[in-house]
C-alpha positions as CSV (number, residue, x, y, z in Angstrom):
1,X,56.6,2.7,-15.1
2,X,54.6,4.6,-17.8
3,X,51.4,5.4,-18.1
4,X,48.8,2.7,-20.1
5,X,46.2,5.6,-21.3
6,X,46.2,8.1,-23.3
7,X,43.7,10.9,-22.0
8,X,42.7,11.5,-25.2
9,X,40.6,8.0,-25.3
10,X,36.8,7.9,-25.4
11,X,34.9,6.5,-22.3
12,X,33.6,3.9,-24.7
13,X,31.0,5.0,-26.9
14,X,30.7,8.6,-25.2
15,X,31.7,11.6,-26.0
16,X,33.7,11.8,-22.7
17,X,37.5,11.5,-22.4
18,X,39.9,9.6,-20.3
19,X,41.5,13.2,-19.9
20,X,37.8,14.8,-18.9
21,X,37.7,12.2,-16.0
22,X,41.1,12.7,-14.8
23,X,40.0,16.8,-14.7
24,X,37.1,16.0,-13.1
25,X,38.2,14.0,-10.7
26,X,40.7,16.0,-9.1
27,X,38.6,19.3,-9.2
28,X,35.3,17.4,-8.3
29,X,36.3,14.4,-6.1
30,X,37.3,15.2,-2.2
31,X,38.0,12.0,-1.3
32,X,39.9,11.9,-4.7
33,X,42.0,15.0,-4.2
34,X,43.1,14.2,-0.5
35,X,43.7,9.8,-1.3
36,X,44.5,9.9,-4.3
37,X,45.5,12.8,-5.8
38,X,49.3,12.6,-5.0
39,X,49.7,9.4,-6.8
40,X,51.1,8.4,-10.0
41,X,48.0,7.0,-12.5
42,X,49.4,3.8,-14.4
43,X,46.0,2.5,-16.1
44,X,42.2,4.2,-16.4
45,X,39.9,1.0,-17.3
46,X,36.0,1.3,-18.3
47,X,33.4,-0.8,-19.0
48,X,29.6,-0.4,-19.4
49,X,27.9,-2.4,-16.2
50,X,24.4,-1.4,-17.0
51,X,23.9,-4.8,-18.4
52,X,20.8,-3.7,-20.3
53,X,19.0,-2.8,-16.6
54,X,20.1,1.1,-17.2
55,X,16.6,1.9,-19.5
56,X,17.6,5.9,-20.0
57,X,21.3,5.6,-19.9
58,X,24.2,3.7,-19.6
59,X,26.7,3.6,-16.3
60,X,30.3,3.1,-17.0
61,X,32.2,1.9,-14.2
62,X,36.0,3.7,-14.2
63,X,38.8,2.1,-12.7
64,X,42.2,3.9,-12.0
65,X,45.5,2.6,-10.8
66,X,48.3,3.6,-9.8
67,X,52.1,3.2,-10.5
68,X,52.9,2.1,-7.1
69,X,49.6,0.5,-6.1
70,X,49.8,-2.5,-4.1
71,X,48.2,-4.7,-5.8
72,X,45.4,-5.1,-7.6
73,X,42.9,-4.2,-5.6
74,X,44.7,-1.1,-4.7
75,X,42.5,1.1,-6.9
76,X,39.8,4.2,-7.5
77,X,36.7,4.0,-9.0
78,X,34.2,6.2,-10.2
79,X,30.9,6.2,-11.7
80,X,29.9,7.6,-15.2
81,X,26.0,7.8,-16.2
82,X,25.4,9.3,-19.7
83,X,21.9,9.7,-20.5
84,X,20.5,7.8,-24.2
85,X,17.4,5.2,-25.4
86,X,20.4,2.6,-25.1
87,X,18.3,0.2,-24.3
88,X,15.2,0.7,-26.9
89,X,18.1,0.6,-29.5
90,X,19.3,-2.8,-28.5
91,X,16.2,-4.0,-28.8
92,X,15.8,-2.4,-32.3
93,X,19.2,-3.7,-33.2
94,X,19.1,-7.2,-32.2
95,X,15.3,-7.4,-34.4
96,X,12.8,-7.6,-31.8
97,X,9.8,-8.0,-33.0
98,X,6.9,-5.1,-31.9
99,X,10.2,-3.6,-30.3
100,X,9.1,-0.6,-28.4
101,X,10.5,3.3,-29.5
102,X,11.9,5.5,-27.5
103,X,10.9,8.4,-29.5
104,X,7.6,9.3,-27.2
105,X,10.1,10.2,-24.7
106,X,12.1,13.0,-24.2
107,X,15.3,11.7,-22.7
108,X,17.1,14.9,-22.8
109,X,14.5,16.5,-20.5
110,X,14.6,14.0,-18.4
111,X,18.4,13.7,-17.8
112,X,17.5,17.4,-17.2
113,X,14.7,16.9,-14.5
114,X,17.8,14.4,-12.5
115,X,20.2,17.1,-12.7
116,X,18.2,19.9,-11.4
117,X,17.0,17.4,-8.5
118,X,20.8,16.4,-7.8
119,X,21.8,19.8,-7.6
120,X,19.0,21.2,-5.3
121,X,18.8,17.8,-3.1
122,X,22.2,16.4,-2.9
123,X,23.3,18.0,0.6
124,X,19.3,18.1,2.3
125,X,18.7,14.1,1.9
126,X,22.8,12.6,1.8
127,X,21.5,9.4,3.5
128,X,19.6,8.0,0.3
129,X,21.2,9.7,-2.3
130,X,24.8,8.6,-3.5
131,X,27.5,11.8,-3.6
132,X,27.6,13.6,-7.0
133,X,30.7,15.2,-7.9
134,X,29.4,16.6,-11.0
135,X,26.8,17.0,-13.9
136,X,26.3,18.3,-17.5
137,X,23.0,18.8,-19.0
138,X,22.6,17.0,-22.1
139,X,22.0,19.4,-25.3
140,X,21.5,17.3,-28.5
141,X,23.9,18.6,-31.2
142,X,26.1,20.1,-29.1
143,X,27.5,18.0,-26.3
144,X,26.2,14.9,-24.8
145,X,25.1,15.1,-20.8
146,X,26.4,12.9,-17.9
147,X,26.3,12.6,-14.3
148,X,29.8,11.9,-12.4
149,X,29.4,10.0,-9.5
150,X,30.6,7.7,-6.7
151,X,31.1,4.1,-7.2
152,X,28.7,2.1,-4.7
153,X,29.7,-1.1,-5.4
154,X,32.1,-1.8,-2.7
155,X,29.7,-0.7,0.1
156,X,25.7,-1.7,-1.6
157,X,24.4,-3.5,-4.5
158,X,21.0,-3.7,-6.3
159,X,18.9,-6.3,-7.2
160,X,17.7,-7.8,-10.7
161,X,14.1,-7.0,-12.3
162,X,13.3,-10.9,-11.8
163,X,14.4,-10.2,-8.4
164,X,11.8,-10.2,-5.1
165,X,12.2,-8.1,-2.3
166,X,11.5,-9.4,1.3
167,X,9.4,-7.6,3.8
168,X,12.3,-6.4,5.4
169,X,13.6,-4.8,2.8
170,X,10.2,-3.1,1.8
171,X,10.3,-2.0,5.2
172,X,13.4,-0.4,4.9
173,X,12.4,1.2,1.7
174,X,9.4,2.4,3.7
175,X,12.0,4.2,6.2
176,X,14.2,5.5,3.2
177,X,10.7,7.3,1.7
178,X,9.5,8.6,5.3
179,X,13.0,10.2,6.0
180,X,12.7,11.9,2.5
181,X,9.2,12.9,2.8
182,X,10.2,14.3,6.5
183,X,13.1,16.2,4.6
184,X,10.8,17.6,2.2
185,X,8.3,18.9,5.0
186,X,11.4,20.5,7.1
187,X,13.2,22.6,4.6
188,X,12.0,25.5,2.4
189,X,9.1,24.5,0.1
190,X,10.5,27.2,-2.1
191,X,13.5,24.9,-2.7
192,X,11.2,22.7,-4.8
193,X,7.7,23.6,-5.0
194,X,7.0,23.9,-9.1
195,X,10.6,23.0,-10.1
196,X,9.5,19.0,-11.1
197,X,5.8,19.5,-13.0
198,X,4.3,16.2,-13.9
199,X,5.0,15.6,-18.1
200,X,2.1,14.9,-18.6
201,X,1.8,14.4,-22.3
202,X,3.3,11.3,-21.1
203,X,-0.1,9.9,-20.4
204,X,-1.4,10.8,-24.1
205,X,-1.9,8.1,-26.6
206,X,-2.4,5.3,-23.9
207,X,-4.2,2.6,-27.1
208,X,-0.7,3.1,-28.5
209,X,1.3,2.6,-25.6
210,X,-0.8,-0.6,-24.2
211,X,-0.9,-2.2,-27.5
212,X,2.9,-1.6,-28.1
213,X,3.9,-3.2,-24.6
214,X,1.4,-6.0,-25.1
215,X,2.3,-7.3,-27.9
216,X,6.1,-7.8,-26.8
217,X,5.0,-9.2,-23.8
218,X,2.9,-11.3,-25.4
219,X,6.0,-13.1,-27.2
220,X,7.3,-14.6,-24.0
221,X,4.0,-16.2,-23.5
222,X,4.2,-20.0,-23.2
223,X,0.8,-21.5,-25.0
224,X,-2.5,-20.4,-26.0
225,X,-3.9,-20.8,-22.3
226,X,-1.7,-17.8,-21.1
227,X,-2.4,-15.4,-24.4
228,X,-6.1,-15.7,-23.3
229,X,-5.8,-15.2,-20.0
230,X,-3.4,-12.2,-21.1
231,X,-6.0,-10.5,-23.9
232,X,-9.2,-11.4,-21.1
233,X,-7.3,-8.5,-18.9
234,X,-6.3,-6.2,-21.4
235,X,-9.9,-6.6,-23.4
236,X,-11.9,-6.8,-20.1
237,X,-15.2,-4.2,-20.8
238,X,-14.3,-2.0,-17.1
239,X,-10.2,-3.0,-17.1
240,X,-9.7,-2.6,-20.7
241,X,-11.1,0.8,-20.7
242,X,-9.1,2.2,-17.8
243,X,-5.9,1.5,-18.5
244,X,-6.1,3.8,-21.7
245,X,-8.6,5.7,-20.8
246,X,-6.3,9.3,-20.5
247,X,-8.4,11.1,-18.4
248,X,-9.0,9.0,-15.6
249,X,-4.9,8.7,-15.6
250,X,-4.7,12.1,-15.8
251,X,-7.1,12.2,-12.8
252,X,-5.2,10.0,-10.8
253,X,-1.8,12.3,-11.6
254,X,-3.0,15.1,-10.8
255,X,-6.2,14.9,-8.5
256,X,-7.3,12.3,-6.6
257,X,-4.5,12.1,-3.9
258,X,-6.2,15.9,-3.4
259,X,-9.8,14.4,-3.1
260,X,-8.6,12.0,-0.9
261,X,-6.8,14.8,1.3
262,X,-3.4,13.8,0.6
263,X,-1.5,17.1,-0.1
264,X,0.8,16.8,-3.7
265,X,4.8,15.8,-3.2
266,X,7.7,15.3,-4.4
267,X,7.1,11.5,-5.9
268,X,10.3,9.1,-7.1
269,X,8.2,8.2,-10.3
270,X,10.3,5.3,-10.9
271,X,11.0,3.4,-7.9
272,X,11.6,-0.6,-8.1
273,X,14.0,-3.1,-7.7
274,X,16.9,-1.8,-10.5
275,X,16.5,1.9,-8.5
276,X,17.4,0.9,-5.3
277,X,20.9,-0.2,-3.6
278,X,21.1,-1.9,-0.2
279,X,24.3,-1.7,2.2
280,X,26.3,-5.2,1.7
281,X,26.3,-7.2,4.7
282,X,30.3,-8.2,6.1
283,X,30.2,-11.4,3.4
284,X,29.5,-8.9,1.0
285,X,26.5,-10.2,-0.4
286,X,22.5,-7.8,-0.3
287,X,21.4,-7.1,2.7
288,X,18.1,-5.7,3.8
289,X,19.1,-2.2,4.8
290,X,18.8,0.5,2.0
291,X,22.1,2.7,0.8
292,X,20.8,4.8,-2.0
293,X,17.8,5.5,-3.8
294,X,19.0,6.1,-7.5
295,X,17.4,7.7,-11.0
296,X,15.4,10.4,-10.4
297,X,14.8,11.2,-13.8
298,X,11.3,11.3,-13.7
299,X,10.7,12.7,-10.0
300,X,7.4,14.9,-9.9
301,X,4.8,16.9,-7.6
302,X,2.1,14.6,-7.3
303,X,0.5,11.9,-6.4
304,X,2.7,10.0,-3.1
305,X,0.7,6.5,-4.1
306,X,2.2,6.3,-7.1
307,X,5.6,5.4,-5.7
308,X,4.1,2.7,-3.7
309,X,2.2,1.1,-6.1
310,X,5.6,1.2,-8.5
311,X,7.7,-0.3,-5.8
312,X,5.2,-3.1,-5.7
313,X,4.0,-4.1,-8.9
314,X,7.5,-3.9,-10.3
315,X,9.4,-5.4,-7.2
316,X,7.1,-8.3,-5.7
317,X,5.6,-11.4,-6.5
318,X,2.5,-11.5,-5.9
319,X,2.3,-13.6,-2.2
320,X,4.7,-10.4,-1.3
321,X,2.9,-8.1,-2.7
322,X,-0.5,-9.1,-1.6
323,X,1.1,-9.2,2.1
324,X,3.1,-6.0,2.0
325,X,-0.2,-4.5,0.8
326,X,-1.7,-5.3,4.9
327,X,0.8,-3.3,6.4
328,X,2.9,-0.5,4.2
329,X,0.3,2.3,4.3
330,X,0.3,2.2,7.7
331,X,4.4,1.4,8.2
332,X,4.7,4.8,6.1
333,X,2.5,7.3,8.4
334,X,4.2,5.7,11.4
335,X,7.7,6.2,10.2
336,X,7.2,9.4,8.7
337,X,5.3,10.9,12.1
338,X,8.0,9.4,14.2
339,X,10.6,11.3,12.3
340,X,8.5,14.6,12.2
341,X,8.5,14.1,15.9
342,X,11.8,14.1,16.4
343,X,12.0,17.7,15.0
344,X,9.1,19.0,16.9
345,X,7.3,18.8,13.6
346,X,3.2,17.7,14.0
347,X,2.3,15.0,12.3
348,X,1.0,14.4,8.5
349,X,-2.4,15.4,8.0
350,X,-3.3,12.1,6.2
351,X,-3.9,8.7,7.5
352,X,-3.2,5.4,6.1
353,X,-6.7,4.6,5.5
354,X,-6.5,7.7,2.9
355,X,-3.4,6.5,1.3
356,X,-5.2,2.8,0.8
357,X,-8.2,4.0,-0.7
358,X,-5.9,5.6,-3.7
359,X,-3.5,3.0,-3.7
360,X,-6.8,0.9,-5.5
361,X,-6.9,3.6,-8.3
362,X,-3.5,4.0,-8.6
363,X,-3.0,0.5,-8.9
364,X,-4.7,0.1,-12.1
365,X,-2.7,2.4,-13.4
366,X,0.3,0.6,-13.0
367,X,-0.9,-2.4,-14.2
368,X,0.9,-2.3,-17.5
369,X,4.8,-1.5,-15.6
370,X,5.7,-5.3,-14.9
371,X,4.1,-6.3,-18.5
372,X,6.1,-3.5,-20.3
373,X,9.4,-3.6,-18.4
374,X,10.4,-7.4,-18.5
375,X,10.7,-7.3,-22.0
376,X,13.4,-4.4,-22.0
377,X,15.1,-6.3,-19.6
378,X,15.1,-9.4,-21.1
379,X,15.6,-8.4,-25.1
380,X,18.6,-7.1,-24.1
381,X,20.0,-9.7,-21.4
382,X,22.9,-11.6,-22.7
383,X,22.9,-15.5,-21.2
384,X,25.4,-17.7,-21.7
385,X,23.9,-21.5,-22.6
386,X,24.2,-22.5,-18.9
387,X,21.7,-19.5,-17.9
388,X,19.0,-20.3,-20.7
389,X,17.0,-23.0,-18.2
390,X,18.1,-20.3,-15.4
391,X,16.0,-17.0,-17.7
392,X,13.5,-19.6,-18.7
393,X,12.5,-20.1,-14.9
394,X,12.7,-16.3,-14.6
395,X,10.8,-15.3,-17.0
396,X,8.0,-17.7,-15.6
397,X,7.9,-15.9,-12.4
398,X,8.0,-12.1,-13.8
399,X,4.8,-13.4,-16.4
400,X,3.4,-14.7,-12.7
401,X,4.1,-11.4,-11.0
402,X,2.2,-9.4,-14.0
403,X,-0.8,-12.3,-14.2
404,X,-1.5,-11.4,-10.5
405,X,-1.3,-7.9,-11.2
406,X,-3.9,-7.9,-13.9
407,X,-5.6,-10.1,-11.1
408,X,-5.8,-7.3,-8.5
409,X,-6.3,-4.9,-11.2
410,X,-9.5,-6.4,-12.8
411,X,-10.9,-6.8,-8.9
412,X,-10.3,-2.9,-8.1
413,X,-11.5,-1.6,-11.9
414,X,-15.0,-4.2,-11.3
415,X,-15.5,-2.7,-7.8
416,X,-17.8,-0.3,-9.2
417,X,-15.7,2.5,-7.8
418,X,-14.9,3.8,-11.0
419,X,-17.2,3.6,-13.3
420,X,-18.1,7.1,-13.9
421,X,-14.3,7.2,-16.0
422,X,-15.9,4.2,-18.2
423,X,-17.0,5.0,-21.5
């Protein structure tokens, strides 16, 4: 039987090769080598699976078979993730109006920050981090950059944006963070400390950035009733103010996790629903148990809250939310203490009471996430007619989810508690 490739063949639209897989593969890939590595290739397949849910990048999905496979599900896969603003360009491309630019963001860098936190982490956390066989740094005009990695598909799965986590899988999350926090604590500071600074020119022209977002979002708004309820948040005299007010963003970045007595950490930066994969169950369908935490382009030393208050904004309706809210602070300290424990480690310094009282703060800050992230998902989700009712009803919950976060939002920002940041 011959071969059905030629190695010479782009992985899609990447600069990559069918040939540069096969290379990688058997010099990278254990599991590869000692399976597989024997056998006859017939076929190398790819596709794109991001879907429009990969915001940075797109992941191709590899298939290879084999001249004598059994059938066809006797196969190797492999994951491809090549950085880009494939997503912002969609959007562009398919004429959205008030479509959002990629251009305040430095992509390369941050395809950077994931590779250098692969490479230092990938053998200290292995049980939230999926295995990495290789990666390339992306340098514009030279060569494009890419992580190769293994396929989690046939063990985990992730959920949508529109998607709502239970508690138990918040819970779970809760234990995935404490183990890497207790990780973190454990091994050599030295390891990490300094190598993930906060970007923080990302917080500069916040007007820009709120009125950009807003007015996308604004276009999946149903009637007039909803616009006003939308613009009372964003033009609300304490609200309003906040969320583009740079230094008090800066503040919470940097700062008030220290006020508070909460020490600066490693922090996820971006961790929600589409970041997250949980172990199938024996149907094969999600379970509630975590696999891999995924996309740490953006991980920091800073402020811990700020992965919380991503996880929940982005991740919960608001019922969930509001609950999960009672009992995570204090979920987190428990777990993390009991695994500090178990190394003869003393426990955190911090209570959950401390972590509560920034969470308010931190909060408003990530008021704008759900508003500006369901339109990148759904300007570039392709429905077929029978899923148009299906999105409609989807896109009536995520508006929901980001109504009730302006909702908590406006009640923390008129507390009183920080007025001093109003001009």
């Amino acid at each position: 039987m011959s071969a059905k490739f030629d190695v010479h063949d782009k992985l899609c639209d990447t600069e990559f090769t069918i040939g540069w897989l096969l290379d990688s593969l058997g010099t990278n890939d254990e599991k590869f080598k000692e399976n597989y590595g024997n056998r006859k290739i017939s076929n190398v397949s790819v596709r794109d699976i991001s879907g429009g849910k990969g915001m940075f990048s797109i992941v191709l999905k590899c298939e290879i078979s084999f001249q004598d496979s059994k059938d066809e599900k006797d196969i190797y896969t492999t994951i491809v993730k090549v950085p880009g603003s494939y997503v912002f360009d969609e959007m562009n491309e398919k004429g959205v109006e008030d479509a959002p630019k990629a251009e305040y963001l430095n992509i390369p860098e941050m395809h950077t920050t994931e590779v250098n936190f692969y490479n230092i982490f990938k053998n200290k956390v292995p049980k939230i981090l999926p295995t990495v066989y290789f990666t390339q740094l992306w340098i514009p005009g030279k060569h494009q950059g890419c992580l190769h990695m293994e396929d989690l598909s046939k063990r985990g799965a992730g959920l949508n944006f529109y998607d709502c986590l239970n508690h138990a899988q918040i819970k779970s999350i809760i234990r995935g963070m404490a183990y890497f926090h207790k990780e973190l604590i454990c091994c050599d500071e030295k390891s990490w400390r300094g190598k993930f600074p906060i970007k923080i020119e990302m917080y500069e022209n916040l007007d820009r950035f709120v009125e950009m977002f807003s007015k996308t979002f604004k276009g999946y708004l149903k009637n007039d009733h909803q616009l006003d309820q939308f613009n009372s948040y964003l033009n609300d005299s304490k609200l309003g103010n906040l969320i583009r007010n740079t230094e008090f963003i800066k503040y919470i970045v940097l700062q008030s996790h220290i006020d508070a007595g909460i020490p600066s950490t490693l922090v996820h930066g971006d961790l929600w629903n589409n970041n997250i994969i949980f172990k199938r169950d024996s149907n094969g369908f999600i379970s509630n148990d975590i696999e891999a935490f995924l996309d740490w382009q953006i991980v920091q030393e800073g402020n811990i809250v700020c992965d919380f208050a991503r996880l929940l904004t982005c991740s919960c309706e608001g019922d969930i939310r509001r609950e999960a809210e009672t009992y995570i602070f204090e979920y987190f300290v428990d777990c993390l203490n009991s695994e500090l424990e178990k190394v003869g480690n003393p426990p955190v310094s911090y209570t959950a009471k401390q972590l509560k009282e920034v969470y308010e703060s931190v909060f408003i800050m990530h008021m704008m996430h759900p508003i500006f992230m369901m339109p990148l998902f759904f300007a570039t989700k392709t429905s077929v007619p029978e899923e148009k009712t299906i999105d409609e009803a989807r896109i009536d919950r995520c508006i929901l989810r980001a109504f009730h976060t302006c909702e908590d939002a406006k009640r923390y920002a008129n507390s009183g508690k920080f007025d001093k940041w109003i001009n």
